[in-house]
C-alpha positions in Angstrom: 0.0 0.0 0.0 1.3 3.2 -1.0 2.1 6.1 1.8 -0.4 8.2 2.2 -0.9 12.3 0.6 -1.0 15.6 2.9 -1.8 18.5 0.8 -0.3 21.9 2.6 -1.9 25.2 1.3 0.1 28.0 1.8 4.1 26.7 3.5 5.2 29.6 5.4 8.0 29.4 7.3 6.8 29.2 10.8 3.7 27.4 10.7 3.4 26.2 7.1 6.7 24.2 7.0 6.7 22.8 10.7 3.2 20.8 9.6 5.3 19.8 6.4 8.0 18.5 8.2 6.1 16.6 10.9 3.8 14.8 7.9 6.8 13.7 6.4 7.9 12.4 9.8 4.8 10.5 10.0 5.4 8.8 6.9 3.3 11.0 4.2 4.4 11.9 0.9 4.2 15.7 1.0 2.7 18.4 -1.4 3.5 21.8 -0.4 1.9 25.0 -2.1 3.3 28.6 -2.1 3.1 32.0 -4.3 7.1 31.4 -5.1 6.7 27.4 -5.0 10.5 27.4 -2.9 10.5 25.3 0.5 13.9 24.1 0.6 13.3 20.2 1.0 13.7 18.2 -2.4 11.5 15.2 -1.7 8.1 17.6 -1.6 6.1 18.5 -4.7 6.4 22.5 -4.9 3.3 23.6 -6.5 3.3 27.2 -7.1 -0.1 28.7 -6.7 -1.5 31.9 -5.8 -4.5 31.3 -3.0 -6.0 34.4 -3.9 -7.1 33.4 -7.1 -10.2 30.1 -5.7 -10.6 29.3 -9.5 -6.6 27.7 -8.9 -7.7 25.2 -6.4 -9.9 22.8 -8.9 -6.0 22.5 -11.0 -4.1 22.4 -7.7 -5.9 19.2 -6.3 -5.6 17.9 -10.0 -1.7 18.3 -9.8 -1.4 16.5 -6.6 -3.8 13.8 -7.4 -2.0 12.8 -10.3 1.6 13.6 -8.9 1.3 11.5 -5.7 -2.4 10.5 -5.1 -5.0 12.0 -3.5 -4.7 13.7 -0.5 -6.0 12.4 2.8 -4.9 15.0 4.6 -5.3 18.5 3.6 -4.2 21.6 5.4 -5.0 25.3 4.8 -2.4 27.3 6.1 -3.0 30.4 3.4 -4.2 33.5 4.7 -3.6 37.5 4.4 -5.9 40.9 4.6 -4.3 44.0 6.1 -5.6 47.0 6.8 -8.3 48.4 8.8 -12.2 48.2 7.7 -12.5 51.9 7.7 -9.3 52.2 5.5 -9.2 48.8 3.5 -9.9 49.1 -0.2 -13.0 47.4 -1.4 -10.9 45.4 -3.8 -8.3 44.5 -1.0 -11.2 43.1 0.8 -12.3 41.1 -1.8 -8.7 39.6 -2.2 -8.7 39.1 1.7 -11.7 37.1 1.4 -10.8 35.3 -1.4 -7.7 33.8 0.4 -9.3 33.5 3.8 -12.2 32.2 2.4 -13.4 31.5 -1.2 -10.2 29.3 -1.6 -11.0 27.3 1.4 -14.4 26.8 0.4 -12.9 25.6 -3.1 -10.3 23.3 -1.5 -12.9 21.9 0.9 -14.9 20.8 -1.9 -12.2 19.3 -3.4 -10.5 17.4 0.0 -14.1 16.4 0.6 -14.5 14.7 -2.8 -11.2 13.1 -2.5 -12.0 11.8 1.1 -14.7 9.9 -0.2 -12.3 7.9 -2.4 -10.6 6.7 0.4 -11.1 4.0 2.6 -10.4 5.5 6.0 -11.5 9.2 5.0 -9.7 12.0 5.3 -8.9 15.1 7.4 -9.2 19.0 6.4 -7.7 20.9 8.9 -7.8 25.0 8.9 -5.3 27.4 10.7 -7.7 30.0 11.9 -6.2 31.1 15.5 -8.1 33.5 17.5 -9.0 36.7 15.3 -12.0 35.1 14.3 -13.3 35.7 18.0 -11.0 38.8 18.9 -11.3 40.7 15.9 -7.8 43.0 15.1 -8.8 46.1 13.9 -5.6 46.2 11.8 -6.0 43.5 10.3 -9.7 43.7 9.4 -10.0 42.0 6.1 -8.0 38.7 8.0 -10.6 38.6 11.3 -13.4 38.6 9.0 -12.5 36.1 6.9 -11.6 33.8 9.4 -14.6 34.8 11.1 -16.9 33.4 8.1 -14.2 30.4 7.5 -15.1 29.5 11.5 -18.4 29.6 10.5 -17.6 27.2 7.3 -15.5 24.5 9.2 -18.8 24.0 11.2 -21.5 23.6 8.5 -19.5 21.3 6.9 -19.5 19.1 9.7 -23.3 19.2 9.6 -23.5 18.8 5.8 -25.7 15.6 4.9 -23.0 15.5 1.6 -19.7 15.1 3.5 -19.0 11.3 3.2 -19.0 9.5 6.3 -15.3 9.5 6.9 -14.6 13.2 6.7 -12.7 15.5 9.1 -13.0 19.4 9.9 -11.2 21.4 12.2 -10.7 25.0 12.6 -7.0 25.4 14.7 -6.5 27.7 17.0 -3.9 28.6 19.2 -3.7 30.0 22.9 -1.7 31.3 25.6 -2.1 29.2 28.8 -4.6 31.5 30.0 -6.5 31.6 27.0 -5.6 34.6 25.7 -5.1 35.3 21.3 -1.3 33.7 21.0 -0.7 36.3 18.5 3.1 36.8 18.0 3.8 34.1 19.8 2.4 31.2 17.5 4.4 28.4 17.6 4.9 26.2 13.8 6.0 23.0 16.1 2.9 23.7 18.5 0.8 23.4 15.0 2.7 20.6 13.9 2.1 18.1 17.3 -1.9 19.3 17.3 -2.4 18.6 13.3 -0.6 15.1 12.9 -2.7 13.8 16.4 -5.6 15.3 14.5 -5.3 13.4 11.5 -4.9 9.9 13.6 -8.6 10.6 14.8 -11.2 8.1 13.3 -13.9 10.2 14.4 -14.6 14.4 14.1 -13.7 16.1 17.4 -14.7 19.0 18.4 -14.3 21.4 15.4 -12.6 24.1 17.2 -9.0 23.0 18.2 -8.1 25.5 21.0 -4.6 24.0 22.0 -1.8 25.1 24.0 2.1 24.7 23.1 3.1 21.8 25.4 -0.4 20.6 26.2 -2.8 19.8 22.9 -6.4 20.3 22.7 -7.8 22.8 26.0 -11.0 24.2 25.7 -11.4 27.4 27.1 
């Protein structure tokens, strides 16, 4: 049986390439996608893709499926929009929300079809963190989008169409007190959470609050 496929969207260098590398660990073969397609490891597929654009997905997926397989665990890790809302362009808001949100709703549909293929299912697993719930003024166009993306992860849990076997979780760091991690987001801290995630036979709770050190907490 061939090793199985985990799909990152978007492989910055903190979060982005700690999942990566901890995949690979596990024993996946790794697709990584990026606006300049450059992560440094050789055995990945480097997809160069811009997430802004949702009509790239569809082709993305295609790529993968037909480099390595389809994914069984996908991971969207893209995400931008700042500015404030009283200041933000109208078309830097719709740019914002295409990459926060429209592109996740795209590669959704696509994990989601995938998963189906698969005998054990699959996982799709979003890096949302905490301006979804304590919006940033500065960074308007981002809370919002993950504010409607929070909103996605959850109907698609409750979708009738999802397959049986499929996974959604919006992922979101804290201090130990509970407080927005902000600066302080740790790629490692992802990394530990995501790969236990993907292990799970069964849908968790969607929202991942977790702690560096500790895992899940709910707060």
């Amino acid at each position: 049986m061939s090793a199985p496929v985990a799909l990152i969207l978007g492989s910055g260098p903190r979060v982005g390439q700690a999942v990566a590398s901890a995949f690979a660990a596990e024993g996946y073969r790794i697709a990584v996608v990026s606006r300049s397609a450059k992560d440094g490891n050789a055995s990945y597929l480097h997809i160069k893709g811009d997430l802004a654009n949702p009509s790239s997905v569809a082709g993305i997926f295609d790529q993968v499926k037909k480099e390595l397989g389809v994914p069984q665990v996908v991971v969207y890790n893209a995400a931008g929009g700042i500015g404030d809302a009283l200041t933000l362009s109208v078309a830097d808001f719709a740019a914002s929300l295409a990459i926060n949100t429209t592109s996740v709703y795209s590669a959704a549909q696509e994990a989601t079809a995938g998963f189906k293929t698969l005998p054990a299912g699959g996982t799709f697993i979003y890096t949302g963190n905490a301006t979804s719930q304590t919006p940033f003024p500065p960074l308007a166009g981002l809370s919002i989008g993950k504010s409607a993306t929070a909103a996605l992860i959850q109907t698609l849990i409750g979708s009738p169409h999802k397959g049986e076997h499929s996974r959604y979780y919006y992922a979101d760091e804290r201090k130990a007190d509970g407080s927005l991690a902000g600066a302080a987001l740790d790629g490692e801290a992802h990394a530990a959470i995501y790969t236990a995630l993907a292990k799970q036979p069964t849908q968790g709770p969607w929202q991942q609050t977790f702690v560096k050190g500790e895992g899940y907490k709910k707060f």
